[in-house]
N, C-alpha and C positions, 0 to 999 in steps of 0.2 A: 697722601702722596701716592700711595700705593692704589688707589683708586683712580688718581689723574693719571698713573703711570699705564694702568690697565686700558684705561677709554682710549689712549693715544697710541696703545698699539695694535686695539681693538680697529682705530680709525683709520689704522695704516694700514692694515691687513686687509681692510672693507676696500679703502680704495689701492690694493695691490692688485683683489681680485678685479675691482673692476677694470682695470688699465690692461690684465693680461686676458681680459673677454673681450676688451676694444680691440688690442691689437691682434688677439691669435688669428690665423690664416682661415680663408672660408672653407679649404679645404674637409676640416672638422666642425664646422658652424653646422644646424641644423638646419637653418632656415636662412637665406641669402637674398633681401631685399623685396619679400612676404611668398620666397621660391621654396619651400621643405625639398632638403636634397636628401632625397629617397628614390628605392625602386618604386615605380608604380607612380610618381606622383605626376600632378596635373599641373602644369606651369606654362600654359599655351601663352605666347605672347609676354613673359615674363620679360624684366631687362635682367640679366647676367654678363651687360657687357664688360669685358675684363677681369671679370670674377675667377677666382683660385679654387677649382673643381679637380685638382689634380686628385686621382684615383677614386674619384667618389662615384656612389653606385646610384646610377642611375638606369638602370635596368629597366624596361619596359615605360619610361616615364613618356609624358604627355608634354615635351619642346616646341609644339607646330606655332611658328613665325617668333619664336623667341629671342632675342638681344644675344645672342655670343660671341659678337665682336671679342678678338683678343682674350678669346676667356682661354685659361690655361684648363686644358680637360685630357691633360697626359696621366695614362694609364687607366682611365678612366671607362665605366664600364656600362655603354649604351647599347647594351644586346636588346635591339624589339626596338628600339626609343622609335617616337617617331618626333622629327627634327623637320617637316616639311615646312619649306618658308623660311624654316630660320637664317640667323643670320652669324656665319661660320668666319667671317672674311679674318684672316691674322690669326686666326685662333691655334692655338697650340693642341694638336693630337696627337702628338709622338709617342713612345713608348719610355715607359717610366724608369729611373734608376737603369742601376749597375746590371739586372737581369733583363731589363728593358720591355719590363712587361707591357704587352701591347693593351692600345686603348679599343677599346672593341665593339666595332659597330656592325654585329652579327646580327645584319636581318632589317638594321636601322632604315627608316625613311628619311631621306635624304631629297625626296623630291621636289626640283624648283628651290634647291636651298644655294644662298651665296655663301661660298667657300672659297673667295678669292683670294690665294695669296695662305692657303692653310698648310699649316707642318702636318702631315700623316707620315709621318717614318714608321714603317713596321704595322700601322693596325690593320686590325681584322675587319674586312667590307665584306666579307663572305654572305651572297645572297642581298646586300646593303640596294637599298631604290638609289641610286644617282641620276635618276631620271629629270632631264632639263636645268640640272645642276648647274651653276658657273663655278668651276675649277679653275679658271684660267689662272697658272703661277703657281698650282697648288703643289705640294710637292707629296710623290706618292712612293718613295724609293722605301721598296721590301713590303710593301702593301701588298696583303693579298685581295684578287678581285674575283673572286671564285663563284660563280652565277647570281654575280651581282649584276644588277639592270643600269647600262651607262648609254640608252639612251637618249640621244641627244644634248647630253651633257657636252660641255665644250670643255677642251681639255688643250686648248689653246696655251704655250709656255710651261708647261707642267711636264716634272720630273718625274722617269716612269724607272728609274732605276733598278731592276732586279725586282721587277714588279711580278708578280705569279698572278695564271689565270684556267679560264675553263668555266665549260658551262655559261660565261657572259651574252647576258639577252642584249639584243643592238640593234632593237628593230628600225633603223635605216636601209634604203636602198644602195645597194654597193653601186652603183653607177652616178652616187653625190659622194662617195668618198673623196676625202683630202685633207692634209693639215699634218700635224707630227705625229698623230696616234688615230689607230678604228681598230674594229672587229672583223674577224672572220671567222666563221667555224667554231664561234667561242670563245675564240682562245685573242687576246688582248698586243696589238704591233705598234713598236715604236722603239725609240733609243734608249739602248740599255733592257730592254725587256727580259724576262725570266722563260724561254720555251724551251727548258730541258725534257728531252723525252717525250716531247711531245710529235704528233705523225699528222704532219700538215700536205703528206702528198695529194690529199681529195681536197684540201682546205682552200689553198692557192693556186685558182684553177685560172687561165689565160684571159688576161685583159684586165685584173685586177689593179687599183691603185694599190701598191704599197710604200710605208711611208719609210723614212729612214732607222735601219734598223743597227744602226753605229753600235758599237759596246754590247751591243746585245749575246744572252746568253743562248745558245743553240746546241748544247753536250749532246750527241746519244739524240739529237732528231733527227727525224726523218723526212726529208725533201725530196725525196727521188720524185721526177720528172716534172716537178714545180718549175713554171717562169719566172728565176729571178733577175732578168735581162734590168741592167742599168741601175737594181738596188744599192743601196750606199751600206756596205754592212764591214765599214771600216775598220778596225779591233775587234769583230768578234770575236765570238770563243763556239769554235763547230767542230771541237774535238769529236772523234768517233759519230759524225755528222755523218748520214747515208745521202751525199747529193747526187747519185749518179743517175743520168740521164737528166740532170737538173742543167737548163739555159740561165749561164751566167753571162752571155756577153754583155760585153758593156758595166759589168758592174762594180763597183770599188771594195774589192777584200784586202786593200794593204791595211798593213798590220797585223792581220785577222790570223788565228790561230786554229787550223786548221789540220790537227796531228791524228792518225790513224784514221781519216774519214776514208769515205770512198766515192770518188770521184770519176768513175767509169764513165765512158758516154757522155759526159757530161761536154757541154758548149761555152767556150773558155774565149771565142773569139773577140778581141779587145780587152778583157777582163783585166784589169789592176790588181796585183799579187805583190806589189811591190814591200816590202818587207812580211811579206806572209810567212808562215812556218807550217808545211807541208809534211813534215818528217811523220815518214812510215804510212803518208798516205798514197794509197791506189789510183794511179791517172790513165788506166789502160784502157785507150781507143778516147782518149778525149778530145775531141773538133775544133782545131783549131787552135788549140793550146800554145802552138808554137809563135803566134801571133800577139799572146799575152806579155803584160810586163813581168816579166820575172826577178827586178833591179831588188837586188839584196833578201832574194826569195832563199828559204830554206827548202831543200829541195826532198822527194820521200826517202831519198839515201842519207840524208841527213847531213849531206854536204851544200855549202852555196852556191846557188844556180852561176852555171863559167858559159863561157862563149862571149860572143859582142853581134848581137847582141845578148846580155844572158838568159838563157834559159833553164828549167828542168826538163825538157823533152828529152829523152833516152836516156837519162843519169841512170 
């Protein structure tokens, strides 16, 4: 009895282990469909599509033209990899857990890879090839793109939310710009963008397409004498913003938060200021200003633009 009783839980034990090697997650698997998930490894052309790679190291590995459809690779760690050709479309690169460590694709080749429709919240492209890429949909909110090469990457419906940049290679011609997002001077434009402190007065020189720059963050930059005539830069944030002698006519800052800038010299004729908040900024000697909407502006005294129609001129 004691011998039957042994073999049967001998047999339950064999097939426990095997059920929890079938079902554990690939994330800890070593090997994914004859793929070794390792730094360094060689898996060109592999299929991964849909595979659970969350946090796994794949560090200088060998991805060119590889299956990653929908593959979950949050937090996961492709410093070097090269991924050219692959195939990224759905695939999950966010950043992982409660600390939300970023998925890191420091230096990765990215070139000619479909990434349509990819989660990057938070990861690292610092220096990454996105060259020829299709992004279109892909979402890159708190991405850093820091002299990473984008291009001719199409970036067509892609979320650039609080996105940080510099140094970015973008060898097109400025005179084919257009669409929601490009380069100038490095540095990465679009809606919602991350250009704190950064000094775009040599950057955005006259005649330049720029694309819409809504939500965008602007603290502590520096635009003095830049053409931003008819830009749409609806809610920003240009706290302690140097625009003065910056050409704004025409262009929509309601909402836009706009507190201790300075605004001297600056060309305000037609400008939309309508729920703007101005307080405690400097508008001395600005052109035209009085011709702007001021409707529910806060004004540099920190009171609500009055008159009919209202203004801030000599508050």
């Amino acid at each position: 009895m004691d011998s039957i009783f042994r073999t049967l839980v001998s047999t339950v034990s064999i097939a426990g282990l095997m059920l929890v090697s079938a079902t554990a997650g690939p994330a800890s698997a070593k090997t994914i469909r004859g793929c070794d998930i390792k730094p360094k490894t060689s898996c060109a052309k592999a299929n991964l599509k849909g595979a659970n790679l969350q946090r796994a190291n794949l560090r200088g590995a060998d991805l060119r033209g590889a299956n990653l459809a929908g593959a979950n690779l949050s937090g996961a760690n492709l410093a070097g990899a090269n991924l050219s050709g692959a195939n990224l479309r759905s695939a999950n690169l966010e950043g992982y857990g409660a600390n939300n460590i970023a998925t890191n694709l420091r230096g990765a080749n990215l070139k000619r890879a479909d990434m349509r429709e990819a989660q990057l919240r938070g990861a690292n492209l610092t220096g990454a090839n996105l060259s020829y890429a299709n992004v279109v949909g892909a979402d890159f909110t708190s991405v850093r793109f820091r002299k990473a090469n984008l291009t001719k990457a199409d970036f067509r419906q892609t979320t650039l939310f609080n996105a940080t940049s510099g140094g970015v290679i973008f060898n097109e011609p400025e005179s084919s710009e257009g669409g929601n997002m490009t380069v100038y001077g490095g540095y990465v434009f679009g809606e919602g963008v991350n250009l704190d402190n950064a000094d775009l007065s040599g950057v955005l020189t006259a005649g330049l397409y720029i694309p819409s720059l809504a939500n965008a963050s602007l603290q502590h930059t520096i635009l003095r004498g830049v053409n931003l005539a008819n830009v749409n830069l609806n809610n920003a944030s240009l706290n302690h913003a140097d625009l003065s002698h910056t050409n704004l006519s025409g262009a929509n800052l309601s909402g836009a938060v706009i507190a201790f800038a300075n605004l001297n010299y600056s060309n305000l004729t037609g400008t939309n200021l309508n729920g703007a908040d101005l307080n405690q900024t400097s508008l001395s000697y600005a052109n035209d200003s009085s011709v702007a909407d001021w409707t529910n502006a806060i004004c540099p005294t920190g009171v609500m633009a009055a008159g009919s129609p209202p203004t801030c001129v000599g508050s």
